[in-house]
C-alpha positions as CSV (number, residue, x, y, z in Angstrom):
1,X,105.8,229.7,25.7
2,X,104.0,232.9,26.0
3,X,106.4,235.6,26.2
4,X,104.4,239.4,27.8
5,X,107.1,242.0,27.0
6,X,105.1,244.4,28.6
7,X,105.1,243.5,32.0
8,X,108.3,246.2,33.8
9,X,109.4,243.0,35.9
10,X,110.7,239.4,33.9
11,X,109.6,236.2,35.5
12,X,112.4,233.8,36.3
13,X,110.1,231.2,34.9
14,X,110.1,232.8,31.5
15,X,113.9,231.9,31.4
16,X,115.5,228.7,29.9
17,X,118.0,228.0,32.4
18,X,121.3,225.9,30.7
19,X,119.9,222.6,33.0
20,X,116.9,223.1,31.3
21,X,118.0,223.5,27.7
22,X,119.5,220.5,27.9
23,X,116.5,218.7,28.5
24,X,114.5,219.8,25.2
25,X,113.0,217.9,23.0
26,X,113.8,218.0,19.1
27,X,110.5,219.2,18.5
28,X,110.9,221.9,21.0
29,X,114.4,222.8,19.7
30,X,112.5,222.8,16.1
31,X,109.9,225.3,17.6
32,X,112.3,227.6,19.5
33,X,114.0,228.0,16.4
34,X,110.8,228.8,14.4
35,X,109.6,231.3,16.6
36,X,112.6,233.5,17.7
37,X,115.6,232.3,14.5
38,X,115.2,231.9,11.7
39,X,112.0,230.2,10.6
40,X,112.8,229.4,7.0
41,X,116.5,228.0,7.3
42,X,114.7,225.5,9.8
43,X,112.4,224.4,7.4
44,X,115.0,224.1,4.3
45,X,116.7,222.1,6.5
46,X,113.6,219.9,7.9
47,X,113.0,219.4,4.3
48,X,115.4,216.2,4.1
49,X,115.9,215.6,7.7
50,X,118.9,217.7,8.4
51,X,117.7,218.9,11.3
52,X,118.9,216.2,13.7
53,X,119.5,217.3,17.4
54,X,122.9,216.1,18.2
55,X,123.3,215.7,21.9
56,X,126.9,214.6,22.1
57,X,130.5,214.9,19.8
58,X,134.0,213.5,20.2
59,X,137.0,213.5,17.9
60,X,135.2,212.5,14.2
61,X,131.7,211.1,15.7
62,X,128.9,212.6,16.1
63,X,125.6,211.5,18.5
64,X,121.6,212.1,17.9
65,X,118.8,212.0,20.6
66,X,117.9,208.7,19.2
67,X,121.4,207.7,20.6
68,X,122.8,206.8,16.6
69,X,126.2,207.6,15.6
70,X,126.9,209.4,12.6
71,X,130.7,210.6,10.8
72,X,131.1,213.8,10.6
73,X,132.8,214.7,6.8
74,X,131.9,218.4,7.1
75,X,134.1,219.3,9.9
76,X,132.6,222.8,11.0
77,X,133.4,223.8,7.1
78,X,137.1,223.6,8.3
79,X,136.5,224.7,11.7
80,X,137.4,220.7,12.9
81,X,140.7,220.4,11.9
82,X,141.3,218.5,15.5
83,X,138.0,217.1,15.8
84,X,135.0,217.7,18.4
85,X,135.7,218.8,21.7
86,X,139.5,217.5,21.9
87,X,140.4,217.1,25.1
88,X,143.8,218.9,25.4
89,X,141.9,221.9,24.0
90,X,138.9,221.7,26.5
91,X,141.8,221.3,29.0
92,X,143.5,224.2,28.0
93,X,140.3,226.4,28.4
94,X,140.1,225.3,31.9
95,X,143.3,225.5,33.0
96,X,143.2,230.1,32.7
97,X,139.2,229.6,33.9
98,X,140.4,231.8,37.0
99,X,142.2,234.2,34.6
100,X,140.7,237.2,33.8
101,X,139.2,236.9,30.1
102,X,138.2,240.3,29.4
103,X,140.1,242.9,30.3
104,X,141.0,245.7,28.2
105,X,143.4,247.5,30.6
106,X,146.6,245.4,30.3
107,X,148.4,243.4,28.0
108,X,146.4,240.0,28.5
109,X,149.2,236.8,28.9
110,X,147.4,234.4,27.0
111,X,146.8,236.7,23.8
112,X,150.4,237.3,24.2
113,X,151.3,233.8,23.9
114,X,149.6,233.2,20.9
115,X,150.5,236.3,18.8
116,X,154.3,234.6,19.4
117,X,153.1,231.4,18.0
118,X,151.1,232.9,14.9
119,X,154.2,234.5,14.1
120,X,156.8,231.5,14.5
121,X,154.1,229.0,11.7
122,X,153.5,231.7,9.2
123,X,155.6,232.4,6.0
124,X,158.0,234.8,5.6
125,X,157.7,237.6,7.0
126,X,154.6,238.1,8.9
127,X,154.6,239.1,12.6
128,X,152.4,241.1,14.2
129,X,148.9,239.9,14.2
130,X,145.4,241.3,15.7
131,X,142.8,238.9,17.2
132,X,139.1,239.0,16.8
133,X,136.0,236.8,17.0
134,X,135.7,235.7,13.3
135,X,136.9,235.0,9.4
136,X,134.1,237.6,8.3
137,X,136.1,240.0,11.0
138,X,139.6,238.6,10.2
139,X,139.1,240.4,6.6
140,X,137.9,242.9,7.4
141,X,140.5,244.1,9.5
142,X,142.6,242.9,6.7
143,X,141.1,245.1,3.9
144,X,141.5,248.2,6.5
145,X,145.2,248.1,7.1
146,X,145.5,247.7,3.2
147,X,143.7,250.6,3.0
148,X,145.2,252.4,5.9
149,X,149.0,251.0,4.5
150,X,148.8,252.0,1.1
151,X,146.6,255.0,1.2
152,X,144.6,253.3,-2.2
153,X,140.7,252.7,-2.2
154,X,140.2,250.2,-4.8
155,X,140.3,246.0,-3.9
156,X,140.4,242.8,-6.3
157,X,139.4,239.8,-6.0
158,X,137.8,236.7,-7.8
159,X,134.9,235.3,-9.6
160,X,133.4,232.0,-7.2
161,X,135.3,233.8,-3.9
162,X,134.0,233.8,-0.9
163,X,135.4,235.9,2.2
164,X,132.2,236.3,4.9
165,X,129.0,238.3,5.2
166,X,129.5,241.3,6.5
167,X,129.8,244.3,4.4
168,X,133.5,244.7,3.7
169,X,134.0,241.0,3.4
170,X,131.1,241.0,1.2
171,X,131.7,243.6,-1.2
172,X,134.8,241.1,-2.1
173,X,132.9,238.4,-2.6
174,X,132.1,236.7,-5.8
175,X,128.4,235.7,-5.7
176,X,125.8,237.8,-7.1
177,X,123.1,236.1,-4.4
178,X,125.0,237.5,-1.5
179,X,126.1,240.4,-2.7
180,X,122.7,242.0,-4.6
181,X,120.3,242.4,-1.6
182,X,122.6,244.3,0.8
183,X,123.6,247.1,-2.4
184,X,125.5,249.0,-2.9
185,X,128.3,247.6,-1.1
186,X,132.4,249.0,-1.5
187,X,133.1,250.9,-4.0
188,X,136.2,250.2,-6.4
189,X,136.2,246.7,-6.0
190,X,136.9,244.6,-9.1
191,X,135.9,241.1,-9.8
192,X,138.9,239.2,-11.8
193,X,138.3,235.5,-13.0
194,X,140.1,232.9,-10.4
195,X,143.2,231.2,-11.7
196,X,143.5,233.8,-14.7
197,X,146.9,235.5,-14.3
198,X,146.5,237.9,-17.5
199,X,143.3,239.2,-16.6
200,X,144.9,239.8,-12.6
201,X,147.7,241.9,-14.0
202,X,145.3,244.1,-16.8
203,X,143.3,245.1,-13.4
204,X,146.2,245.7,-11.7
205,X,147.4,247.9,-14.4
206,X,143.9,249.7,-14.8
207,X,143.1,250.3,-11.2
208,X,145.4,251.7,-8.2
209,X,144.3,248.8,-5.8
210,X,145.3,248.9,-2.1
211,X,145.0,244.4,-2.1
212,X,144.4,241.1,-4.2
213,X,142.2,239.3,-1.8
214,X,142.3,235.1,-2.9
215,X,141.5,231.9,-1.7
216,X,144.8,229.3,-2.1
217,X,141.8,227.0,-2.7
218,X,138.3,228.7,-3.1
219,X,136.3,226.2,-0.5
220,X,132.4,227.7,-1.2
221,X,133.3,228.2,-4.9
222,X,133.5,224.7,-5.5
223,X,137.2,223.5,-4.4
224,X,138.8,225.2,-6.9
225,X,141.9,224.5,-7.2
226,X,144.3,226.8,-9.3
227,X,146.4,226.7,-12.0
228,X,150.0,225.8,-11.0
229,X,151.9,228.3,-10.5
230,X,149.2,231.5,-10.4
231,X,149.9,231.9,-6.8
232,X,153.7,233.2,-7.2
233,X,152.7,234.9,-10.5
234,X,150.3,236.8,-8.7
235,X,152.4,237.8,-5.7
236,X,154.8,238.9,-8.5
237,X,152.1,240.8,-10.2
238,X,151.3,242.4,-6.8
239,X,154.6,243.1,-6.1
240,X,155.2,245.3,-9.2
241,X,152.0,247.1,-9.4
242,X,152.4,248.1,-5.4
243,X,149.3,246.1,-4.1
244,X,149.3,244.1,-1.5
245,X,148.6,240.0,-1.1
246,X,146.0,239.5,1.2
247,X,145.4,235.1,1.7
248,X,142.2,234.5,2.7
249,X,143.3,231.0,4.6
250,X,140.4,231.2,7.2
251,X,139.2,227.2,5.8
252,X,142.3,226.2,3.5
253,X,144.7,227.5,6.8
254,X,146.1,225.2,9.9
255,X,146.7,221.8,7.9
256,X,143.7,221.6,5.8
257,X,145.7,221.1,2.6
258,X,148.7,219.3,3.3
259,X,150.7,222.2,4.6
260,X,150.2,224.2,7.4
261,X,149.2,227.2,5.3
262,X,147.5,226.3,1.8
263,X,150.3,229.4,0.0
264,X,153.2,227.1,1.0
265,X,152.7,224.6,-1.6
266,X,153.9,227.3,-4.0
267,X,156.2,229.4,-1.5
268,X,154.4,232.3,-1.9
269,X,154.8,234.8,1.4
270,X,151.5,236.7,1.5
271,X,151.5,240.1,2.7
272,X,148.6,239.8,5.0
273,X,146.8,236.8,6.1
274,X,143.4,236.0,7.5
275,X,142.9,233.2,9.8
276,X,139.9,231.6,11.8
277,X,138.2,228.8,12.2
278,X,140.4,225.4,13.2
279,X,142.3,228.8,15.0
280,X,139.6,228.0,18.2
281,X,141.0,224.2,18.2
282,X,136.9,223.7,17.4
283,X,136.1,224.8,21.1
284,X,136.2,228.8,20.9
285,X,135.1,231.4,18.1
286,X,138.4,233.3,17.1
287,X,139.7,234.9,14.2
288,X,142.8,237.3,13.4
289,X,144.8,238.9,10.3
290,X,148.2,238.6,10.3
291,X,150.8,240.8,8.4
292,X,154.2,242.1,8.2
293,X,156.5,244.7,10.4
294,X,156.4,247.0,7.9
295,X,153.2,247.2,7.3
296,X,151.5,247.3,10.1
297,X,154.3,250.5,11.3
298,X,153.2,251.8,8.2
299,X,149.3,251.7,9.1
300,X,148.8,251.5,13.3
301,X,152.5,252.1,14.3
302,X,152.2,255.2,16.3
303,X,150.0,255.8,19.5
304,X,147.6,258.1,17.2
305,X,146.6,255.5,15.4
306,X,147.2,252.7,17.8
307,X,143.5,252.4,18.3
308,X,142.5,252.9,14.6
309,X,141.0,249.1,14.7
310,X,140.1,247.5,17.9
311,X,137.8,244.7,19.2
312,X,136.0,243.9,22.4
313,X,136.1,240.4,22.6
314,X,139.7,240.1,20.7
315,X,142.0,238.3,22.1
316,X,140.2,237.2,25.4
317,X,141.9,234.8,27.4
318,X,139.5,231.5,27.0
319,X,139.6,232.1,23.0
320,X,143.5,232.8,23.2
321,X,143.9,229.6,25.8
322,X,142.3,227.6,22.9
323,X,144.4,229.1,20.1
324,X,147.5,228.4,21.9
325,X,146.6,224.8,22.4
326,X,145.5,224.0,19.0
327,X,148.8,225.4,17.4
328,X,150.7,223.0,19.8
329,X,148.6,220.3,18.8
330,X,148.9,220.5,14.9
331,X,153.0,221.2,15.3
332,X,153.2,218.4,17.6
333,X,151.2,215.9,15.5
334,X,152.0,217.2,12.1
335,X,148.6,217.2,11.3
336,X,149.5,218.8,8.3
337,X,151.6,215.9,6.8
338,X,148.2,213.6,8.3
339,X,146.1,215.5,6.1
340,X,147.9,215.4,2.7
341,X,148.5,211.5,3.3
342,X,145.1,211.0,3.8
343,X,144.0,213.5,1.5
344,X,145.7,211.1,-1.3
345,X,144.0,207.9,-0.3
346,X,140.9,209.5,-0.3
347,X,140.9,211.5,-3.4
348,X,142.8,208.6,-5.1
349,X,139.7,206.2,-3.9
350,X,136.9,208.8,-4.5
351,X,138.9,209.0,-8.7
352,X,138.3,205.7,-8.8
353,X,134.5,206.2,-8.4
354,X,134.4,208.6,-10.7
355,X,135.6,206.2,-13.6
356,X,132.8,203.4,-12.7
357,X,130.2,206.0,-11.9
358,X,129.3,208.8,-15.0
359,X,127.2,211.3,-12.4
360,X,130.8,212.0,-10.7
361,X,132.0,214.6,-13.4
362,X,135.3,215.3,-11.7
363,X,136.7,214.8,-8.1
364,X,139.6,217.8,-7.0
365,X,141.0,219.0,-3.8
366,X,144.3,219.3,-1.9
367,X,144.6,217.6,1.3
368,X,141.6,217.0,3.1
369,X,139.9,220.0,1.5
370,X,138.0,217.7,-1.3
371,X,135.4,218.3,-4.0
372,X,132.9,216.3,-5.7
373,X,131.2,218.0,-8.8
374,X,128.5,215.7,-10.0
375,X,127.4,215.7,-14.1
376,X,124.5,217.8,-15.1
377,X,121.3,216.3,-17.1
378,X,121.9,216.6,-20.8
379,X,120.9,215.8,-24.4
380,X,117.0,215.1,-24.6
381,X,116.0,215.0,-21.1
382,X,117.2,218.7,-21.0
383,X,115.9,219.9,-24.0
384,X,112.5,218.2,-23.4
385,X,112.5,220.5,-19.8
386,X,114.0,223.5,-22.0
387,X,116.5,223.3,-19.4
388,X,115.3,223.4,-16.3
389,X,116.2,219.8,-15.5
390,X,120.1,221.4,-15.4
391,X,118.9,224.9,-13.8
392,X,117.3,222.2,-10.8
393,X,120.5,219.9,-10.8
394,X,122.3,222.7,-10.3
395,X,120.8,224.3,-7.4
396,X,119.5,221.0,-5.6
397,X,121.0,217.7,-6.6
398,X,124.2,218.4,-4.4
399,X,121.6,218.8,-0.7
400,X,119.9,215.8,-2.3
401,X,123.4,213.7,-2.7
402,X,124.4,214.9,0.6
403,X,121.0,214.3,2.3
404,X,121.2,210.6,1.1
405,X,124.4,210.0,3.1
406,X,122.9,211.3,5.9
407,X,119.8,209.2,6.2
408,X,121.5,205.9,4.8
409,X,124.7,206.2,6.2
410,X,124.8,208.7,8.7
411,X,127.4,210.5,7.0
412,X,127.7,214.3,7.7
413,X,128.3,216.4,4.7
414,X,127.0,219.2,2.7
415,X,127.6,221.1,-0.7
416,X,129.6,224.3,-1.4
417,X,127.6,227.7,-0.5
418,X,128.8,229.2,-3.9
419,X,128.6,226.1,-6.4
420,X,125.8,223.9,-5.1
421,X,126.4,221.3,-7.4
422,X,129.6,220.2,-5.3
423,X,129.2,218.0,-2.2
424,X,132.4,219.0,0.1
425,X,134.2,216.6,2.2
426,X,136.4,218.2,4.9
427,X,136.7,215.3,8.1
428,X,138.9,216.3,10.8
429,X,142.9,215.9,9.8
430,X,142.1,212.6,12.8
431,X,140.4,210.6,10.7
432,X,141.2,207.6,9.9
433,X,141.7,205.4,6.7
434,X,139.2,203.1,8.3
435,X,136.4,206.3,8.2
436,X,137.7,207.4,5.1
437,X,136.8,204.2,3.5
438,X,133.5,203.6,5.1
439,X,132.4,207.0,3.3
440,X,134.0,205.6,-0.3
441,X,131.6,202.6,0.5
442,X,128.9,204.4,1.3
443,X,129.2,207.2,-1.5
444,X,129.1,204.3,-3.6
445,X,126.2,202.4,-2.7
446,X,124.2,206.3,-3.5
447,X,125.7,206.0,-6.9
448,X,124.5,202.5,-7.7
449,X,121.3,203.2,-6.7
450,X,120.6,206.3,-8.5
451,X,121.8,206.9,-11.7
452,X,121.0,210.8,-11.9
453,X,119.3,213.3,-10.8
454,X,115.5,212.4,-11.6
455,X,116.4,209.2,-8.9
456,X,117.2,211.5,-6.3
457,X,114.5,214.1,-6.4
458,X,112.1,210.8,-6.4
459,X,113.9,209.8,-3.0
460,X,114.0,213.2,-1.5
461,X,110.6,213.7,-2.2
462,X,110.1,210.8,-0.2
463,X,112.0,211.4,2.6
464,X,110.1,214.9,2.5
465,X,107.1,213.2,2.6
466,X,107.8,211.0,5.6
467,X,109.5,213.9,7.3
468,X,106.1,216.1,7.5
469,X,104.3,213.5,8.3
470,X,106.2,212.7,11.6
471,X,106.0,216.8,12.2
């Protein structure tokens, strides 16, 4: 398509009409993407045939143009609590369609409606919530009203975290190949090791911070999961030294773990709380931060400062509509105690892997928020590559793992963005013990055929191969 940006009137014909869209071709998709996206995720992702063009989705199933089914294990990284395009959802969006979804001079119902129902399945005492588009926007809202509540600059938070993209979220975030092209970030922000409870309260005591941003569960660190216990001993130690809590829950949040909220399993009651992603019911992009009475008063409770932190798009009526539904939908299905049933079987099944097959080094999660780490080259083979067999492990075998469920089994998965070396596993909370299984089959039929990481680059180069050579 030849594209004349010069010309002072557009031709209709220059314009991909939604009909149209839907008619493109994988190829075309592929080119579209080269030429106006971004060109070099599309060809990481070419690399071992990841870059399908799904044409259709329902509940855990996913459909190419080539009309194959495939399970989805990757869930929107957490955004598909409920599955694809569940049909009370959709039904709720278009049910307010005649509403009016943006409209800043009122108090919009919808929005209304949900703020009530954030407040009634949170802990303790949070209430008043603010709605935006996004997790990257939920925390950063979050690290402002700390800010604007305590009056204190500095922010902690942990080694392997991840809280978004943007530059606030960023600066908080605990991986140097994020963080180092977009110096200098915040300053005052402290890095602290995750699960470490002395080294949380010497920071505390060194630096007058304003929050202790954490993960329940770091997701893109690896599925961490910590140390019994740290959660309420750091509450405590952020209690004392006048900091506030923030919990990051935007993937471990709406039944992911077992509870509704991943902080539950230890009690804790956050002081403010980020939320997104299975927040849209995996139809609408919505995010919001939710704290207590107290101290939101203390930061936005007067009309001069009522409109210290606003958003556009917050709280429209479509994203609200779909909020509102999916909370219904987890409370009525107790999704939650779904997901930490299942969540047992499969860890319990994917353990037993891990005893018969020595490239599983260990297998951790809570719920259906599940981790496999797989075993680094060692002895000669990685002193004979001075270590570069380990350094290309690292970074690569976990696509390479992942990429071999995809085009033998048509499994859906990928690794962790901070710890490449761990495939994640996050289905919807509807799957079933049937799907769980298949992909305990399947994950074992990889591991018989490839006993390390050699085996896998030799496939992937393969597939690489015979994926240029059809482009």
């Amino acid at each position: 398509m030849n594209i004349n940006k010069e010309a002072s009137i557009i031709s209709p014909d220059l314009i991909i009409s939604v009909s149209r869209a839907q008619s493109l071709q994988r190829e075309e998709i592929r080119t579209l993407h080269k030429n106006y996206g971004n060109a070099s995720l599309v060809t990481m992702l070419g690399m071992l045939n990841f870059d399908r063009q799904f044409v259709r989705a329902q509940g855990t199933k996913l459909w190419d143009s080539e009309g194959h089914d495939y399970l989805d294990f990757l869930g929107g990284y957490g955004s598909l609590n409920l599955g694809h395009n569940h049909p009370l959802v959709i039904a709720a969006v278009e049910q307010v369609k005649e509403m009016p979804n943006l409209m800043q001079a009122g108090v919009p119902t919808m929005a209304a409606a949900l703020l009530h129902n954030l407040a009634v399945i949170t802990p303790g005492k949070l209430k008043r919530s603010f709605l935006c588009n996004s997790g990257a926007e939920a925390v950063e809202g979050a690290l402002k009203l700390a800010r604007a509540a305590t009056g204190r600059k500095a922010f902690i938070y942990c080694q392997n975290s991840f809280h978004g993209k943007s530059f606030g979220a960023l600066s908080v975030t605990g991986r140097e190949k994020y963080r180092k092209p977009f110096a200098p970030l915040l300053e005052e922000c402290i890095e602290v090791p995750f699960g470490d409870i002395v080294s949380l309260r010497q920071a505390l005591k060194k630096h007058q911070a304003a929050a202790f941003i954490v993960e329940p569960i770091q997701g893109e660190g690896g599925v961490n999961v910590p140390p019994p216990g740290y959660l309420n001993e750091a509450a405590r130690a952020c209690r004392e030294a006048g900091t506030l809590l923030i919990a990051d829950e935007i993937q471990t949040g709406f039944g992911r773990t077992g509870a509704m909220f991943a902080c539950q399993h230890e009690n804790v009651e956050p002081d403010i709380m980020c939320l997104a992603k299975s927040l849209g019911g995996g139809i609408m992009p919505i995010g919001a931060f939710i704290t207590t009475g107290e101290i939101w008063n203390k930061a936005y409770g007067s009309v001069e400062k009522a409109t210290l932190h606003t958003s556009t798009f917050g709280g429209n009526t479509w994203a609200a509509a779909a909020g509102v539904a999916a909370v219904e939908i987890l409370v009525k299905e107790n999704l939650a105690r779904a997901a930490e049933e299942k969540g047992r079987y499969f860890i319990s099944g994917l353990k037993n892997l891990q005893k018969k097959y020595p490239l599983i080094k260990e297998v951790r999660g809570r719920g259906l928020l599940i981790g496999i780490e797989l075993a680094q080259p060692g002895g000669l083979v990685d002193k004979a590559t001075m270590g570069m067999a380990s350094k290309l492990s690292n970074e690569y075998l976990g696509s390479m793992v992942a990429g071999e469920l995809l085009n033998k089994h048509r499994i859906v998965t990928a690794y962790t963005l901070n710890n490449p070396n761990v495939i994640r596993l996050e289905p919807p909370l509807i799957v079933s013990k049937e799907e769980i299984d298949y992909v305990l089959n399947a994950l074992e039929d990889v591991l018989k055929r490839h006993k390390g990481f050699f085996s896998f680059a030799a496939t992937s180069a393969k597939t690489v191969l015979k994926t240029i050579r059809k482009k």
